[in-house]
Backbone bond lengths (Angstrom), bond angles and torsions (degrees), N, CA, C in turn:
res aa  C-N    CA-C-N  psi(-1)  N-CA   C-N-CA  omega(-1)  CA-C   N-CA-C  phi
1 X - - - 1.460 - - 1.530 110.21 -
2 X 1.103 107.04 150.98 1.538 112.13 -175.16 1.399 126.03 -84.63
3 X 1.092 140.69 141.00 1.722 117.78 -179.35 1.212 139.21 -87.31
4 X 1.204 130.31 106.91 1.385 151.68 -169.42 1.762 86.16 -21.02
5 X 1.631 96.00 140.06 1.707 120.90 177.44 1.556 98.65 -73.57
6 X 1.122 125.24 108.53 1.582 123.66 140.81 1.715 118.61 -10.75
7 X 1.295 128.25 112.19 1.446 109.35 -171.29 1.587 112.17 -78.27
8 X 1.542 86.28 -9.43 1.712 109.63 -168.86 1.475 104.91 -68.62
9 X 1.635 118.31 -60.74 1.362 105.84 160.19 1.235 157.20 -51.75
10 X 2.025 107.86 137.37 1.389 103.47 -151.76 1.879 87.82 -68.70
11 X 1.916 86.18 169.01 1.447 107.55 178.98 1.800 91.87 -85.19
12 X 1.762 105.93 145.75 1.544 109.57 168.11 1.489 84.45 -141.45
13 X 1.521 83.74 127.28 1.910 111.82 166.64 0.927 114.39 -66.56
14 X 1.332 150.82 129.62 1.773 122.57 155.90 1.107 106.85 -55.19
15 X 2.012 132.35 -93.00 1.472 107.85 -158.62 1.011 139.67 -29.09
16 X 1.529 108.96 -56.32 1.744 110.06 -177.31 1.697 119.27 -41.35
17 X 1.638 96.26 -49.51 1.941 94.02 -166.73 1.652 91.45 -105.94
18 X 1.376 123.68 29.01 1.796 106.95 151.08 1.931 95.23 -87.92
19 X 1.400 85.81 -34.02 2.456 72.00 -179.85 1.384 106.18 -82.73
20 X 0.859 111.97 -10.87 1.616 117.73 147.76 1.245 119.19 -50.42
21 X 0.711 112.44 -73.36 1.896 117.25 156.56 1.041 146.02 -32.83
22 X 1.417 99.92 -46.42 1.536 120.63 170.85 1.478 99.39 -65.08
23 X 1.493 112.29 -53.72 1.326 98.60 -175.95 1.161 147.28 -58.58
24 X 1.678 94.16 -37.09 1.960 99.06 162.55 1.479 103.79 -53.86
25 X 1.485 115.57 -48.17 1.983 114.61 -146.08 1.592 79.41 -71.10
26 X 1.245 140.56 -1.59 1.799 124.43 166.58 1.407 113.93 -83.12
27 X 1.261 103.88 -52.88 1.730 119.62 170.74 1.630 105.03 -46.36
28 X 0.958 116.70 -68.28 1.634 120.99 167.01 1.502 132.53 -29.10
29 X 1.453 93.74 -51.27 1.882 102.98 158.11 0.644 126.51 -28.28
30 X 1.687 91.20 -66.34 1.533 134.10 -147.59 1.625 92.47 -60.60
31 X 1.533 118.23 -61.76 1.707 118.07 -174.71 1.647 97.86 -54.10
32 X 1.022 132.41 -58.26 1.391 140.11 -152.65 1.789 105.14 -68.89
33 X 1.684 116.22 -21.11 1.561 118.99 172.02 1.721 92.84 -83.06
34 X 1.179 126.24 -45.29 1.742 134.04 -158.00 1.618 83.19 -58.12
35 X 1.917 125.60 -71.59 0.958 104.47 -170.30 1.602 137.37 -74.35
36 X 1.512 116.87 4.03 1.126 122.17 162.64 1.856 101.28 -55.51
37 X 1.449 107.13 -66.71 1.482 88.82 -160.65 1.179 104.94 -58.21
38 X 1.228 138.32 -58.09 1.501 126.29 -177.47 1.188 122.87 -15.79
39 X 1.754 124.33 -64.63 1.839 118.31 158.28 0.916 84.73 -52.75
40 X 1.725 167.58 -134.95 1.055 142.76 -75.33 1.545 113.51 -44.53
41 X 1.304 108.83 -50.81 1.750 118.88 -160.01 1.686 104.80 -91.52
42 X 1.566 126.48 -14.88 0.840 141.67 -139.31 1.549 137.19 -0.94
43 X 1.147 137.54 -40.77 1.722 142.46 171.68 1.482 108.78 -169.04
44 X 1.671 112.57 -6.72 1.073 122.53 161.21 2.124 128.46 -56.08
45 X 1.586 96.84 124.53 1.516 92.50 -172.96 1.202 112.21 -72.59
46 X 1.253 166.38 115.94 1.338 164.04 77.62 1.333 143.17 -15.84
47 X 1.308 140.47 123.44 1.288 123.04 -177.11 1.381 122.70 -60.53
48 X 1.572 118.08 167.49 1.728 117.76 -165.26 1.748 117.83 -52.21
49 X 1.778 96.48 -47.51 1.443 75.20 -172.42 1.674 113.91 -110.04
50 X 1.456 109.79 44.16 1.644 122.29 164.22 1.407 88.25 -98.77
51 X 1.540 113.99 -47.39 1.350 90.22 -171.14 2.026 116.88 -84.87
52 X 1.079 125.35 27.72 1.262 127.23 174.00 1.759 101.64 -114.12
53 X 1.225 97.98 -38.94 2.356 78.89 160.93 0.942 126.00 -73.98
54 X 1.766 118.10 -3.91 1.769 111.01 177.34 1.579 108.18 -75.56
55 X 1.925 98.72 -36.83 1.184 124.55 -158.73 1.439 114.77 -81.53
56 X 1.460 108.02 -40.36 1.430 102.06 -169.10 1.403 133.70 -36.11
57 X 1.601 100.00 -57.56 1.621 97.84 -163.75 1.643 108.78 -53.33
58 X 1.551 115.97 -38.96 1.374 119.59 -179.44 1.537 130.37 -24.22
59 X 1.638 71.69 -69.70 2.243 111.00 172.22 1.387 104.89 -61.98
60 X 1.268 116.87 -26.31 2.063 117.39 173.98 1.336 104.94 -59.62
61 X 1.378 90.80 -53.29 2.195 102.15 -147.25 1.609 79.76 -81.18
62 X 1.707 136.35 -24.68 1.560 116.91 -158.78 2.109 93.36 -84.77
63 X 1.198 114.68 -29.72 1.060 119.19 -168.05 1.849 113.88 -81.23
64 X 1.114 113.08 -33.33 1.788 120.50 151.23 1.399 113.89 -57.43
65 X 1.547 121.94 -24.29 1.250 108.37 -158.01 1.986 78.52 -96.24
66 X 1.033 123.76 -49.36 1.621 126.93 178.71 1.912 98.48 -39.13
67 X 1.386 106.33 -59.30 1.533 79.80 -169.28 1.816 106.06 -76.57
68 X 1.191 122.11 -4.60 1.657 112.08 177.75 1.703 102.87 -60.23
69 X 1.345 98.31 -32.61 1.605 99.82 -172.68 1.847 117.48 -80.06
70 X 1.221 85.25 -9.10 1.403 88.67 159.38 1.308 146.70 -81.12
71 X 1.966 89.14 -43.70 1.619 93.38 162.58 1.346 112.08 -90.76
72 X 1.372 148.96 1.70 1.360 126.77 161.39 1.909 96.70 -87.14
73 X 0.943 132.75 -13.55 1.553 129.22 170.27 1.935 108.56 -66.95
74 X 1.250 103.75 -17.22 1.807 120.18 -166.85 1.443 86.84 -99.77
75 X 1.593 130.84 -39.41 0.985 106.50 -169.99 1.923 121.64 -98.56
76 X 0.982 97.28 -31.48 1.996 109.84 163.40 1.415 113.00 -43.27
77 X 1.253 135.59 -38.51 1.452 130.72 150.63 1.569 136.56 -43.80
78 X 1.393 88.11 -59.56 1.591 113.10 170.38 1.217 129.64 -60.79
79 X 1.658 110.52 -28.40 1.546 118.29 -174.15 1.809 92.97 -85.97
80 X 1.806 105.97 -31.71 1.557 86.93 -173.09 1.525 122.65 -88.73
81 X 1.050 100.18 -16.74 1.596 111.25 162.29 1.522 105.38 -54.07
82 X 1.531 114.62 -59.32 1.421 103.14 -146.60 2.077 97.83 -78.89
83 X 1.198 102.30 -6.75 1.569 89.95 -173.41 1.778 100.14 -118.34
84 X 1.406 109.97 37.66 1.422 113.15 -163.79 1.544 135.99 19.01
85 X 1.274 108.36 60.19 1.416 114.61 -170.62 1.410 91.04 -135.00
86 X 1.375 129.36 74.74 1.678 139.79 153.79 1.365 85.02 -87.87
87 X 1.833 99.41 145.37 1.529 112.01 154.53 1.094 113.18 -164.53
88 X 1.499 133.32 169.32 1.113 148.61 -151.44 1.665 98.91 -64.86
89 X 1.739 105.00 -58.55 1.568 102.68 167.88 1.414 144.77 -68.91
90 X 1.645 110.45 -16.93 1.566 104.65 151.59 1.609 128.86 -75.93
91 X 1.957 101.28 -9.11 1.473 85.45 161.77 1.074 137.11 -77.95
92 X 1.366 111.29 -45.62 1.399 137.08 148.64 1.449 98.74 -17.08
93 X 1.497 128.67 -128.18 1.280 117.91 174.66 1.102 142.01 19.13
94 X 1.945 113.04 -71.08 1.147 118.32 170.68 1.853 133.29 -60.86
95 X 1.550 85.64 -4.62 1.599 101.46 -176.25 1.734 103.94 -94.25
96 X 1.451 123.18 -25.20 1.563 146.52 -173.45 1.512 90.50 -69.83
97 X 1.799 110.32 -70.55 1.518 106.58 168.11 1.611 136.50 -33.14
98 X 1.448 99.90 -62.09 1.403 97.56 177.28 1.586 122.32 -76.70
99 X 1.601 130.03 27.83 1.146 130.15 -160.60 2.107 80.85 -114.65
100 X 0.996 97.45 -45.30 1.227 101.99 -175.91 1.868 116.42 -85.36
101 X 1.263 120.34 -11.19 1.496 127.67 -162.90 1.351 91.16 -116.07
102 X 1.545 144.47 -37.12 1.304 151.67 -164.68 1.423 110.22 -124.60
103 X 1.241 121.82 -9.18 1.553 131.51 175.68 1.332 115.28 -101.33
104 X 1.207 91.74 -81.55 2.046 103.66 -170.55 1.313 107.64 -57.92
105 X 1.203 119.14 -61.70 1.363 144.78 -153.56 1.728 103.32 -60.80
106 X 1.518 109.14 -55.05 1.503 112.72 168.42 1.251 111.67 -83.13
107 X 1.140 166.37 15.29 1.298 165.90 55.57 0.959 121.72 27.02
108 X 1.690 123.43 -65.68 1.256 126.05 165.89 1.860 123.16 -54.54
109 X 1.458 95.21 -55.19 1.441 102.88 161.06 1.187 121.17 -50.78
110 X 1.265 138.88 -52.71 1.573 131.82 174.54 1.539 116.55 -54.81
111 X 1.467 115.92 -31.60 1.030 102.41 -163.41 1.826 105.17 -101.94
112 X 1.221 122.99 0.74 1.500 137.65 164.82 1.268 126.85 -95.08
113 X 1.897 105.12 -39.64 1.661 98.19 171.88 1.374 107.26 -101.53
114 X 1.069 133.68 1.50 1.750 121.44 -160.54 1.802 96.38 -129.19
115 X 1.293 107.39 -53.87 1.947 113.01 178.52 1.613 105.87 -87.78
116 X 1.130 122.96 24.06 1.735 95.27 -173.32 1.088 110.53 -67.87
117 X 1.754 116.95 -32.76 1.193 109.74 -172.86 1.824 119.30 -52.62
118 X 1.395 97.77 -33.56 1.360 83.32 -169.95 1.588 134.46 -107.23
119 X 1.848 89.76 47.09 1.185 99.54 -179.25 1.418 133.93 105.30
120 X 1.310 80.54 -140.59 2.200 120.29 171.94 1.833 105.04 -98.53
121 X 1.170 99.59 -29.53 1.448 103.24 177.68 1.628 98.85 -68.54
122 X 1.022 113.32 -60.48 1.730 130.51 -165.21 1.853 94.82 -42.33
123 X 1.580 105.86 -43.04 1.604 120.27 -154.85 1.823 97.28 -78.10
124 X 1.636 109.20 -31.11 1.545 110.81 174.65 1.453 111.67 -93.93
125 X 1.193 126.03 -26.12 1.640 93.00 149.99 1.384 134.53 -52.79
126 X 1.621 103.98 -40.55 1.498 92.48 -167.34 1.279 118.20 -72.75
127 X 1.483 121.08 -10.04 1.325 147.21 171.51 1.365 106.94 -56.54
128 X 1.327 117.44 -43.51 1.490 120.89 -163.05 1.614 95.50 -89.96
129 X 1.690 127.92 -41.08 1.079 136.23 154.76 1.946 120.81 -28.42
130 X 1.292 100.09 -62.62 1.462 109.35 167.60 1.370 123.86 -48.93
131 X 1.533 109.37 -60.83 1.887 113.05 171.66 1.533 116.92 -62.90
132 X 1.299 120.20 -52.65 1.534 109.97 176.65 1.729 108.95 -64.13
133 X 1.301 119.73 -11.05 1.467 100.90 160.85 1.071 121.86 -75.61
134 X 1.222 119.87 -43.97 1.450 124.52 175.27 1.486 132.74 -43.78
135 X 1.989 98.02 -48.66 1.393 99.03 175.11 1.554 112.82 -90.51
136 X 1.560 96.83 13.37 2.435 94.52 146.16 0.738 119.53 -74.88
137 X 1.327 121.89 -53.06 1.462 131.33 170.20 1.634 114.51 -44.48
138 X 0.983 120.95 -56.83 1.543 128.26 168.32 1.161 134.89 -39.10
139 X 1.967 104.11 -51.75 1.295 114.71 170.04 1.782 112.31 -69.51
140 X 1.419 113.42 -42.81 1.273 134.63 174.07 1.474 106.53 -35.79
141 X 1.777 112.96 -64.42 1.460 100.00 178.48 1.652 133.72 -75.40
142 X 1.550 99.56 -9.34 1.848 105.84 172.72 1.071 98.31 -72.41
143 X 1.550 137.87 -54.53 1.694 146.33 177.40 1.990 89.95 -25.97
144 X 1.338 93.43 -76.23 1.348 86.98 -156.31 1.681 122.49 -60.56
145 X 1.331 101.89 -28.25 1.849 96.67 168.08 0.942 122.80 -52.11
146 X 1.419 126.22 -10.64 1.412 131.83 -162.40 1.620 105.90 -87.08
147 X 1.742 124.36 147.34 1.375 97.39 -174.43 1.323 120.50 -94.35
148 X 1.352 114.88 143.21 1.461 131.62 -170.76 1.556 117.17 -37.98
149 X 0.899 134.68 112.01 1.529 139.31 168.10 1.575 120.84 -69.30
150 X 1.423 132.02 127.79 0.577 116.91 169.07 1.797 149.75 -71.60
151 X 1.203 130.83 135.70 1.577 121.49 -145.58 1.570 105.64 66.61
152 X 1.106 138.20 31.47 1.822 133.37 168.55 1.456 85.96 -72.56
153 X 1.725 93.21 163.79 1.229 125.37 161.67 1.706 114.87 -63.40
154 X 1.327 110.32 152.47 1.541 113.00 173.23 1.232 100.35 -109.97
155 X 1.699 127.72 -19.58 1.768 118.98 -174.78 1.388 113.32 -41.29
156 X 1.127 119.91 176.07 1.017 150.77 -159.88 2.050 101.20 -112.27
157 X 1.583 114.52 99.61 1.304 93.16 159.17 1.635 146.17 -68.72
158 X 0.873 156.17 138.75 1.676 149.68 -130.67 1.734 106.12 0.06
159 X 1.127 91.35 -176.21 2.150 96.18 -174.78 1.376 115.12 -58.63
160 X 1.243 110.05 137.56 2.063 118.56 -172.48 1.847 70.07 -100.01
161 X 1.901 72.57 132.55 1.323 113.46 -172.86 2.079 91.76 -69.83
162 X 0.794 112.83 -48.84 2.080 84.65 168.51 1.324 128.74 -29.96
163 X 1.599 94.22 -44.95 1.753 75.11 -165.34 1.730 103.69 -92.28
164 X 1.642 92.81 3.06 2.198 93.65 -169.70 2.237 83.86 -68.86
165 X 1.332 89.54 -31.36 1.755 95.00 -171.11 1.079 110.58 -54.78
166 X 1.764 131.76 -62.45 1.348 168.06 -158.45 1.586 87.44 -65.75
167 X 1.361 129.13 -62.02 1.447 121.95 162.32 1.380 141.11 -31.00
168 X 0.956 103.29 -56.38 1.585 132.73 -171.14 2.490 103.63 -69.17
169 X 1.683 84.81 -52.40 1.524 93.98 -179.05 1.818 108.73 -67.62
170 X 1.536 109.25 -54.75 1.628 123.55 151.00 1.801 107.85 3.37
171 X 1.198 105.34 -86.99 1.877 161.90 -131.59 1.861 62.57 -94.97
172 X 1.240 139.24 -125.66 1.279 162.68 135.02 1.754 91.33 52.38
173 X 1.617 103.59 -82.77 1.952 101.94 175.54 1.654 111.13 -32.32
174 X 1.628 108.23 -52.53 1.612 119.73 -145.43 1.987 82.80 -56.28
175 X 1.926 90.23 -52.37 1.805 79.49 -143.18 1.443 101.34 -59.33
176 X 1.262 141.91 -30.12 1.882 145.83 -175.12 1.203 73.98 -47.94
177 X 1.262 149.27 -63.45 1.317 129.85 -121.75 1.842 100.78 -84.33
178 X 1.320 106.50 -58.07 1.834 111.59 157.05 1.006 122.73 -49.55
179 X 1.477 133.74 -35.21 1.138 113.50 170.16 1.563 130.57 -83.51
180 X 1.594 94.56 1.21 1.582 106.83 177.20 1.789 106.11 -85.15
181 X 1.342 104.44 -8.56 1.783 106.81 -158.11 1.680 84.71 -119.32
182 X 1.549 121.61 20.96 1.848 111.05 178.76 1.483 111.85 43.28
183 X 1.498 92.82 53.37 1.774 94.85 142.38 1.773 109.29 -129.24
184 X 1.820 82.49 157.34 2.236 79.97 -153.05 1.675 92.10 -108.25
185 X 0.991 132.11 152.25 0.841 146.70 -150.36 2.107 105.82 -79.11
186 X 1.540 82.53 -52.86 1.881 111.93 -170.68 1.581 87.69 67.22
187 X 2.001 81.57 -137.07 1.271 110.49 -174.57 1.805 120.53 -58.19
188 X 0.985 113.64 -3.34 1.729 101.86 -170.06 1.474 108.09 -105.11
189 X 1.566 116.76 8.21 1.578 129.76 159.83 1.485 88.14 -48.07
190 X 1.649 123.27 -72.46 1.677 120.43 167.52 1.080 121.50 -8.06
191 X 1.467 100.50 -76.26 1.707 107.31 -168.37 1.782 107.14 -64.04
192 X 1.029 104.10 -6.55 1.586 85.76 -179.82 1.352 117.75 -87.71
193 X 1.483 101.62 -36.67 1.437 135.02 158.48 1.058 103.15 -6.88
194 X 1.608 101.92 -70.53 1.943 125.88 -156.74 1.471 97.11 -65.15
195 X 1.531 105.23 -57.59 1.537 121.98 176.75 1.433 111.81 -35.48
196 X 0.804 125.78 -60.75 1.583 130.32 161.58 0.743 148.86 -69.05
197 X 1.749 127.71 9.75 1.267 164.38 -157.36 2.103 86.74 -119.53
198 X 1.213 106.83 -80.87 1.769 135.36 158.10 1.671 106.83 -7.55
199 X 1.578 107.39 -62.03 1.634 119.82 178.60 1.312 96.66 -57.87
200 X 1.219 130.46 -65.44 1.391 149.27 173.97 1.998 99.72 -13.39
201 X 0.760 99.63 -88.06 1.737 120.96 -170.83 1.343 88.59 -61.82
202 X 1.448 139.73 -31.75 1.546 118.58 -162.64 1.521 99.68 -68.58
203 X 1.192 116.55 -44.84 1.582 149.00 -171.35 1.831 92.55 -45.46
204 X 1.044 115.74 -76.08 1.914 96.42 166.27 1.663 113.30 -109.51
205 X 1.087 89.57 29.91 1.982 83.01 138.61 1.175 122.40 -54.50
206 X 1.760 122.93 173.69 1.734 113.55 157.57 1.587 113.45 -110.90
207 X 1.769 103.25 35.20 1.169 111.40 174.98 1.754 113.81 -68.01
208 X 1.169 94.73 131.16 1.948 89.60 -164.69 1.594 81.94 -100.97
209 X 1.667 87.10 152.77 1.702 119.25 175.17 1.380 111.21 -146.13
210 X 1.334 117.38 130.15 1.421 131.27 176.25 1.457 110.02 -52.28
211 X 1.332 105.37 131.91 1.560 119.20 -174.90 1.360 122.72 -79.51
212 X 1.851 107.71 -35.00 1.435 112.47 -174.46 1.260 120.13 67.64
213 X 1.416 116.69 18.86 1.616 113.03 -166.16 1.724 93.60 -91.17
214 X 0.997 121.98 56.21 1.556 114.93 178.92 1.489 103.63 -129.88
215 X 1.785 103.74 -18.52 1.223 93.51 -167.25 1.506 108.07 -95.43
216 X 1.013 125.56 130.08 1.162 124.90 171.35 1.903 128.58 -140.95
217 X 1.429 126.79 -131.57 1.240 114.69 -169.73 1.843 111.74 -84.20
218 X 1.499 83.33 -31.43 1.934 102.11 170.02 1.701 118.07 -63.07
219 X 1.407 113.25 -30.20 1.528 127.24 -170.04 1.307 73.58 -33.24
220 X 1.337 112.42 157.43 1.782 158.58 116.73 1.643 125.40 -52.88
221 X 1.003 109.38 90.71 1.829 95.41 172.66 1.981 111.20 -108.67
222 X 1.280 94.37 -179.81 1.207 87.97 166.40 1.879 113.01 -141.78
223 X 1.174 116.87 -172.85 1.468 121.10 -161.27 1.723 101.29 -57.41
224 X 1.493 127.41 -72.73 0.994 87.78 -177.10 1.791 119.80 -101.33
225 X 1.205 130.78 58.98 1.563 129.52 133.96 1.776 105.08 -68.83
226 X 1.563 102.46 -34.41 1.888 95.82 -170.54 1.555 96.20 -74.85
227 X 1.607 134.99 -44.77 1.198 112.01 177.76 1.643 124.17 -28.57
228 X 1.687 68.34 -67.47 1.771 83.71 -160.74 1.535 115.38 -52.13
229 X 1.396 117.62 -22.88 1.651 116.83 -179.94 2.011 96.99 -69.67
230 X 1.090 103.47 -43.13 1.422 101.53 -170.45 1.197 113.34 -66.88
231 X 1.205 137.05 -47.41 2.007 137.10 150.46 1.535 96.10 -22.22
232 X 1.547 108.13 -76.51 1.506 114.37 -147.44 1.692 89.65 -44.40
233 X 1.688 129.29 -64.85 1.541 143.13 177.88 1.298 107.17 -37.90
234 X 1.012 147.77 -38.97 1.816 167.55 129.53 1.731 110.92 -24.79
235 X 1.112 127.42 -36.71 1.444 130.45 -160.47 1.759 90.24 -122.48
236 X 1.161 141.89 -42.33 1.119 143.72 166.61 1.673 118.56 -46.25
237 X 1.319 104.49 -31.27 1.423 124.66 -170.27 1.616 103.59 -71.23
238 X 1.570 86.25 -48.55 1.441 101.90 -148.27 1.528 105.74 -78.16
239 X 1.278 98.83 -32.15 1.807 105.08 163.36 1.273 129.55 -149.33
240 X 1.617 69.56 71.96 1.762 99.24 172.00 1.268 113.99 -47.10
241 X 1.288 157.12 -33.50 1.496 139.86 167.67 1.665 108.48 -58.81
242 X 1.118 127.21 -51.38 1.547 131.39 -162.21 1.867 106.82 -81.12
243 X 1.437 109.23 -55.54 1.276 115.36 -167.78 1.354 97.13 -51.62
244 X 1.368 144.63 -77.83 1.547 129.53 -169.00 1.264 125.43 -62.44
245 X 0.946 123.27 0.03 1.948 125.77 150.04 0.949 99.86 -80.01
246 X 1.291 137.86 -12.68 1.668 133.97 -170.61 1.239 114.62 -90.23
247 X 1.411 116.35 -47.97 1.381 133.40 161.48 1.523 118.63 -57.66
248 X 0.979 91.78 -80.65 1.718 92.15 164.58 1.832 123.05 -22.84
249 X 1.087 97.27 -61.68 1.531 115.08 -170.86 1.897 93.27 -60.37
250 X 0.895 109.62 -53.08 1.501 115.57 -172.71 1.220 122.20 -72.71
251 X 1.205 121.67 -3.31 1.435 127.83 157.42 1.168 113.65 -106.32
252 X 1.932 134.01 -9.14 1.217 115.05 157.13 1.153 135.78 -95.75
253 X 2.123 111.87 -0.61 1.182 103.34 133.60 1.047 154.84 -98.05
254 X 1.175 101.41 25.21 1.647 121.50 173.76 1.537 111.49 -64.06
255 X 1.585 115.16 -31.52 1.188 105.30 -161.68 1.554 103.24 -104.87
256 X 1.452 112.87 -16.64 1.506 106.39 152.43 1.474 128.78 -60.51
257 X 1.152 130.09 -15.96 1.263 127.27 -161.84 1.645 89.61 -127.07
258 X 1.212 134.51 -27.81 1.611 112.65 -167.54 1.593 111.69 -69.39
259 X 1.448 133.99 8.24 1.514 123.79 172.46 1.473 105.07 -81.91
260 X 1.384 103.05 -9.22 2.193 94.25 -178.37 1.747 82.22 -117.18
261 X 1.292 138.38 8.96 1.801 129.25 155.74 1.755 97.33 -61.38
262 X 1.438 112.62 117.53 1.635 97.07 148.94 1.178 131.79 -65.90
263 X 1.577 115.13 173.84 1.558 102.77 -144.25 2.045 90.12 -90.95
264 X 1.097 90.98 -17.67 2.036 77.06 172.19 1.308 118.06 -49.75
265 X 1.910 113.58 -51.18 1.263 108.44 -143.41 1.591 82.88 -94.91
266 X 1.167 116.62 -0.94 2.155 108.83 -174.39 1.752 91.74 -79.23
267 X 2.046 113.30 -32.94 1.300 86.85 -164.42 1.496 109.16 -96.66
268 X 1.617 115.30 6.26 1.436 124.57 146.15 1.611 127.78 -57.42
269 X 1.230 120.67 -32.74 1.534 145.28 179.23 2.321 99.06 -72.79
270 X 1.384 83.62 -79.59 1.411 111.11 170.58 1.624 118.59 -46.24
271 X 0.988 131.77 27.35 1.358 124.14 -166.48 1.449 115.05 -31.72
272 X 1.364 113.28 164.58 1.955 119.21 -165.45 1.687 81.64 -106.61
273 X 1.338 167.04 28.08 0.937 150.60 -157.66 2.070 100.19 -51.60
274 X 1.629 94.97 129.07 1.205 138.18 170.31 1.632 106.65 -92.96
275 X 2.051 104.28 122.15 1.049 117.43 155.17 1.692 122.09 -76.86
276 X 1.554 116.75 -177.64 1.314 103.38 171.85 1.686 117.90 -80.76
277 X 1.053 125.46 -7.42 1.580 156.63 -140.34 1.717 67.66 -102.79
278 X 1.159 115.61 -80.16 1.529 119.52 -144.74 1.663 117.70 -66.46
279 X 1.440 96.94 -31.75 1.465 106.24 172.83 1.298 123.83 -73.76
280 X 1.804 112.53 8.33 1.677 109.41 -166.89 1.357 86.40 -94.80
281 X 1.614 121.25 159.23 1.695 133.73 174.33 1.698 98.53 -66.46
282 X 1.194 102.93 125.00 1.390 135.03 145.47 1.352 115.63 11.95
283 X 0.996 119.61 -57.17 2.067 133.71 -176.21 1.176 103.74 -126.55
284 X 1.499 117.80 34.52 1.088 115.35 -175.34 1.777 108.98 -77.79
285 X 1.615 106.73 -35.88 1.655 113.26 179.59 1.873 96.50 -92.73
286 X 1.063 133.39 1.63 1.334 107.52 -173.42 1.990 101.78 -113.97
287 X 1.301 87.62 158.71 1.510 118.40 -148.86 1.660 112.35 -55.71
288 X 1.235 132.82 130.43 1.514 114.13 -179.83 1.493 97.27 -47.57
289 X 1.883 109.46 172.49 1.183 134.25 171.25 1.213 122.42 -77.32
């Protein structure tokens, strides 16, 4: 006979927390490529872009592995939503993952490929970068213990630490790429500084951002939403350094500026995407009278 389930133990899905997995074991790389280049260059001073051909490939393969953790982090939600298996322990988890795949990992990177110049300063931003992610994640999981209301919001309170990540790696590709073609940074190493100080605080702000958790494998599209995704996948390709700072950037000011968007053109922006489930009439499954 088999032994009765503990009622005490949490439920674990496989799909959801194997991309769970995936996503830390990317985040994980991701630190383990950052500190390869580091011995590469070791404490030795060098100028910017001697030291970005020792460095590059590192900061390449660490910054692919940041966005892998994004889309298996996009997809561990989605798989448990869509096959109803959310639980207390894939959140948990999935929050362990992204502390290390959206925390450490871009942290380290910001503060080696983008601040080196400036040090100890460069090393306390990313510091401050690291803790305000954390306490998203933190606030993020008390939010959700709480019980669901009906008609609540799905936004997003201040910036989900993916895309503060997705930024940072973005921002991170562009500059290798200038500094591989001798352009110097100067003074706006600063401004990025600040800039990244800014991400920092957006991250638990109560700046709300659309979640998108509607869209999933059921979504509905039509002919041209599929164009236009395929251009955007087409133009992204094509300039891959610029297009994902572009994206990025444009969805984190989206959420600064959408409280003065009226609510037509936000729910023009915002699409309601409709499953097939949702579009059937009302009594459509329940029983004649």
């Amino acid at each position: 006979m088999s032994k009765a389930r503990d009622p005490d133990e949490p439920k674990i899905y496989f799909l959801p927390n194997l991309m769970t997995a995936c996503n830390l074991a990317c985040g994980f790389f991701a630190v383990l490529m950052i500190f390869r280049g580091l011995l590469e260059v070791g404490n030795a001073k060098i100028p910017p872009k001697e030291y970005y051909e020792h460095v590059k490939p590192y900061y390449e393969y660490a910054i692919l592995l940041i966005f892998g953790s994004c889309f298996f982090d996009l997809l561990d939600g989605r798989l448990a939503r869509l096959g109803g298996q959310e639980s207390p322990f894939g959140q948990e988890f999935d929050s362990l993952a992204d502390i290390i795949s959206f925390g450490m990992a871009p942290a380290m990177l910001l503060s080696k490929a983008v601040l080196f110049p400036l040090g100890n300063i460069g090393w306390g931003i990313a510091l401050i970068y690291l803790v305000c992610g954390a306490m998203r994640l933190a606030r993020f999981n008390c939010l959700a213990s709480l019980p669901k209301k009906p008609g609540a919001s799905t936004d997003f309170r201040g910036l989900p630490i993916p895309m503060a990540a997705g930024f940072i790696a973005s921002l991170t590709f562009l500059l290798i790429d200038l500094h591989q073609n001798d352009h110097e940074l100067g003074y706006w190493k600063y401004v990025l500084g600040g800039a990244m100080l800014g991400l920092s605080l957006l991250m638990i702000s109560d700046v709300r951002y659309p979640s998108f958790k509607k869209v999933d494998w059921r979504t509905r599209g039509n002919l041209g939403a599929i164009v236009i995704a395929i251009l955007l996948i087409f133009i992204t390709v094509q300039f891959r350094y610029v297009m994902p700072v572009v994206v990025f950037s444009l969805y984190l000011i989206y959420g600064m500026v959408r409280p003065w968007i009226s609510q037509k053109m936000r729910k023009e922006i915002e699409v309601e995407f409709e499953t097939d489930e949702e579009l059937q009439p009302e009594d459509s499954t329940k029983p004649e009278p």
